[in-house]
C-alpha positions, 0 to 999 in steps of 0.5 A: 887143226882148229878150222878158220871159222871157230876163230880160236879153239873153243872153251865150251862145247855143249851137244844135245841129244835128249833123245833115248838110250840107243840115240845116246849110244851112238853119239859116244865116238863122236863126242870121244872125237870132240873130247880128244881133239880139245881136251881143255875145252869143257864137253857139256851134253844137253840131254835128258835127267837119266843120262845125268845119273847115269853118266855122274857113275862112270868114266865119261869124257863129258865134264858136265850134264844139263837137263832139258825141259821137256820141249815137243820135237826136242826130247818129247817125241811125238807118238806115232802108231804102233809106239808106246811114247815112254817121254814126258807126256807134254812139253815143259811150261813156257816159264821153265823153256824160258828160264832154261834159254835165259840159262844157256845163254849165260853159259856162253857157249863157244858152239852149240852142236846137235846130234839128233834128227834132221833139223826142222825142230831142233835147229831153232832151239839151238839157235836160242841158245846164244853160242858163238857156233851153231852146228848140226843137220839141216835141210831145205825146210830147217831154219838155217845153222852156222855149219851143218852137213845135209841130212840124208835118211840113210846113213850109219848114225855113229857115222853121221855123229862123227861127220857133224863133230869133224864140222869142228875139227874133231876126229878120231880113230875109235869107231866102236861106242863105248861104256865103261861098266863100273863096280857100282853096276856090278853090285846092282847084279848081285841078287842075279848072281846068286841065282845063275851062279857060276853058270854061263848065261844069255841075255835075251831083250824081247821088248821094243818101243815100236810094236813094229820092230817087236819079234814074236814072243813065241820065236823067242821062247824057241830060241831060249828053250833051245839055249837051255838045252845047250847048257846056258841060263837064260835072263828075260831082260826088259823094263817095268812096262815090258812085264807082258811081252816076257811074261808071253815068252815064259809062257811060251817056253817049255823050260825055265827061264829068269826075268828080270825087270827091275834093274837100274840102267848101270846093272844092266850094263854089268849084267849084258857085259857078263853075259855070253850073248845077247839077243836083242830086237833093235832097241837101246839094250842092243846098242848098251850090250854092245857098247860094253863089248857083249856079242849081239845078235840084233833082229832088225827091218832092213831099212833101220839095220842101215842106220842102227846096225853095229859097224863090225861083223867080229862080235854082231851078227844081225837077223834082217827081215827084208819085209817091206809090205803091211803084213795084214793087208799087202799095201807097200810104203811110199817109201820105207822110212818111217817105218811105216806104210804112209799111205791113206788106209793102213796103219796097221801095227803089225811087226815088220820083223815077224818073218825072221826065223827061230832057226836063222837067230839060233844059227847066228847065236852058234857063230858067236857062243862058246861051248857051254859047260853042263 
């Protein structure tokens, strides 16, 4: 049922999330939910240009992407300690962010919901945009939207999606992001095929934007060298900028395994939904694999496992680290989000995952792999 204060059922609903690939995945149930509860109503995301080539190749409910310019607190992140920033290096010229206003507000949206932080940045750019319904989070220091629940740190995000999209309505039963792997994504994989073969392989993703949620490279090697054993291939998976942390695997391992840096995001969808495994720290390619419905084990710091860990146990299992305290120098956080110690003399980059053991993940991984065949 439409609620009363959207007047009539809506046309036109944008939602932004211009943020990165584990932020866009768990947005998928609830714009699912927006799509099937009005499914005339034009879905238009406002995202990066990424998430438009990728979504222009694949069964999506969203009828339309729009770019956003680069705009600091919306989608070009503040660096942080420890965090390779892999945005745009500076914010869009003021004659780009004004044509894109004067854009949206010709669009003539019906409402305009935002799915991404708490609101203090992004609450006064959706309300330039001109809808007839403003909707998203807030909080006492965020400037004020039509309909918004407060924003509360610790909570499930694919659960904080879908409770923001119920602001209009919407609902639904499928929980589970999902991303539909095309014959395209496959075709990407092929150069891998040839190598691997017939062999059943894993997937293993090493790297990480934050140097704090990266695993020791040397754990991994121990967890591929012991798949190796047992009869399974091994694909090095990361980006063009992640080049050393596998090459620090590889260099650790006592057997051989296959690196893969340059496929496109759609391969990597068809390469993570072939393989047996994956084993991921907490990253975008964790939330891709199981978004296309490969068994995961995600190595996670306790407090991000609260928002970011998947909602079932059936085909994830996650390795926590319950590490708290600076790892250099004992100093604990004044809380644990952000991540970080925020405390006058340490910003110490340590990994906060580090005391996970190679044992505990390969224990993990047994629960989930099959027999492999030699």
């Amino acid at each position: 049922m439409t609620p009363a204060y959207l007047l009539s059922v809506p046309r036109k609903i944008a939602v932004l999330q211009a943020k990165a690939l584990g932020d866009f995945i768990v947005t998928l149930p609830a714009l699912g939910a927006i799509k099937e509860t009005y499914p005339n109503a034009e879905l238009v995301l406002l995202a990066k240009p990424w998430v438009k080539e990728f979504l222009a190749r694949r069964p999506s409910v969203i009828d339309r992407v729009i770019n956003v310019p680069a705009l600091a607190g919306v989608n070009d992140p503040v660096e942080i300690k420890g965090r390779v920033n892999n945005a745009n290096s500076g914010s869009g010229g003021p004659v780009e962010v004004e044509l894109f206003y004067e854009a949206m507000q010709a669009e003539k949206f019906d409402v305009i919901m935002h799915l991404q932080g708490d609101g203090k940045a992004v609450n006064p750019f959706i309300n330039k945009l001109g809808a007839g319904l403003t909707v998203g989070m807030g909080n006492p220091k965020a400037e004020p939207i039509d309909r918004f629940i407060p924003y509360v740190h610790y909570q499930s995000e694919v659960l904080r999606n879908l409770e923001i999209a119920a602001l209009i309505g919407a609902c639904t039963t499928r929980l589970e992001p999902h991303v539909e792997v095309t014959e395209t994504d496959e075709q990407e994989t092929a150069f891998l095929k040839e190598i691997i073969k017939d062999k059943r392989y894993v997937v293993i993703h090493a790297g990480a934007d934050d140097t704090r949620r990266l695993w020791p490279a040397g754990k991994f090697a121990n967890v591929a060298d012991s798949l190796i054993e047992r009869g399974y291939e091994v694909v090095l998976t990361g980006t063009p900028k992640e080049e050393k942390i596998i090459a620090s695997v590889m260099q650790a391992m006592n057997r051989a395994a296959i690196p893969c840096t340059s496929m496109k995001l759609g391969g990597l969808a068809a390469l993570l939904q072939k393989s047996e495994l994956v084993i991921s720290n907490d990253t975008g390619p964790l939330h891709l694999a199981q978004a296309v419905g490969s068994p995961t084990v995600g190595i996670f710091w306790a407090p991000n496992m609260l928002n970011w860990g998947p909602l079932n146990r059936k085909r994830h299992r996650l390795a926590i680290s319950w590490q708290l305290e600076c790892p250099q120098c004992g100093v604990k956080p004044v809380a644990p989000w952000p991540f970080q110690p925020v405390v006058s003399g340490c910003d110490h980059p340590y990994s906060f995952v580090e005391s996970v053991s190679a044992g505990e993940v390969l224990e993990l991984a047994s629960e989930l792999l099959p027999p492999a065949k030699n």
